[in-house]
Each structure stands twice: as structure tokens, then as C-alpha cells.
C-alpha positions, -999 to 999 in steps of 0.1 A, spaced: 747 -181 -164 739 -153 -144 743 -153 -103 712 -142 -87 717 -114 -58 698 -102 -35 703 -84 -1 697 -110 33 676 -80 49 654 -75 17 650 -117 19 637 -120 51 614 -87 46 601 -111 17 599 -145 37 580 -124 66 555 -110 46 523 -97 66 534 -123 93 551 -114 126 572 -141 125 582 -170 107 603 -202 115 628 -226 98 597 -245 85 586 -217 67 615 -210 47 620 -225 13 649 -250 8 643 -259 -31 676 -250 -41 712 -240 -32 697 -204 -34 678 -207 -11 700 -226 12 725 -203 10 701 -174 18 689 -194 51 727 -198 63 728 -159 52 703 -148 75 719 -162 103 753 -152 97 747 -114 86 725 -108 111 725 -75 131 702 -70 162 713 -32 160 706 -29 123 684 -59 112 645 -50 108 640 -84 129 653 -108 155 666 -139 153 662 -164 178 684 -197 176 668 -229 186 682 -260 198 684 -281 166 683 -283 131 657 -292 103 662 -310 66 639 -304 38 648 -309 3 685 -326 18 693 -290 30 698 -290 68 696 -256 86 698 -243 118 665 -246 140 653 -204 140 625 -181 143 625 -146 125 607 -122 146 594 -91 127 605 -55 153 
């Protein structure tokens, strides 16, 4: 079984799309992958670096029995 890769920058260049933004709502939780990739975002996140900004919200949300934290990805 191959292990799928993929770099957290390229990932959220993906979930943004055309949009300027996104929220936790908007990203897919169908699979530990993609979990994983949520918790990711957060954690390897670089204001400096990062082609967007991450703004924490109070709270959480579950979908799928994944539970992540409550964000907004801002396009720069």
C-alpha cells in the first residue's frame, strides 16, 4: 500500500481554488487523509512563508467523526 504525499501549501492552494477564502466547513473530512491534512495546515503553518493566512476560531467542528479546529484560510 502506498502512502499518499502531498505538500500542506500545495493542499490548501487546492482547497482555495478560485475562492478567497475558505472555512473548516469547506474542507473535506472523508478520510484519515484528509484529517491529517486539516491538522497539517494548522500546524505547518507560516504567516512569513505560507501563500495564506490562517485565522483560528473559537471552536471546533465534526463531520465524518473527524473533529477539527474551527479556521478560515484566507488567500494573500
Amino acid at each position: 500500500m502506498g502512502v499518499k504525499t502531498i505538500p500542506t501549501e500545495k493542499y490548501v492552494e487546492q482547497l482555495l481554488g478560485d475562492k478567497d477564502f475558505i472555512s473548516s466547513e469547506n474542507i473535506p473530512l472523508n478520510n484519515d487523509f484528509d484529517y491529517v491534512m486539516s491538522i497539517m495546515i494548522a500546524a505547518e503553518y507560516d504567516y512569513k512563508q505560507s501563500g495564506y493566512m490562517l485565522e483560528l476560531l473559537d471552536g471546533s467542528i465534526s463531520k465524518n467523526g473527524y473533529f477539527i479546529p474551527n479556521m478560515r484560510i484566507v488567500k494573500k
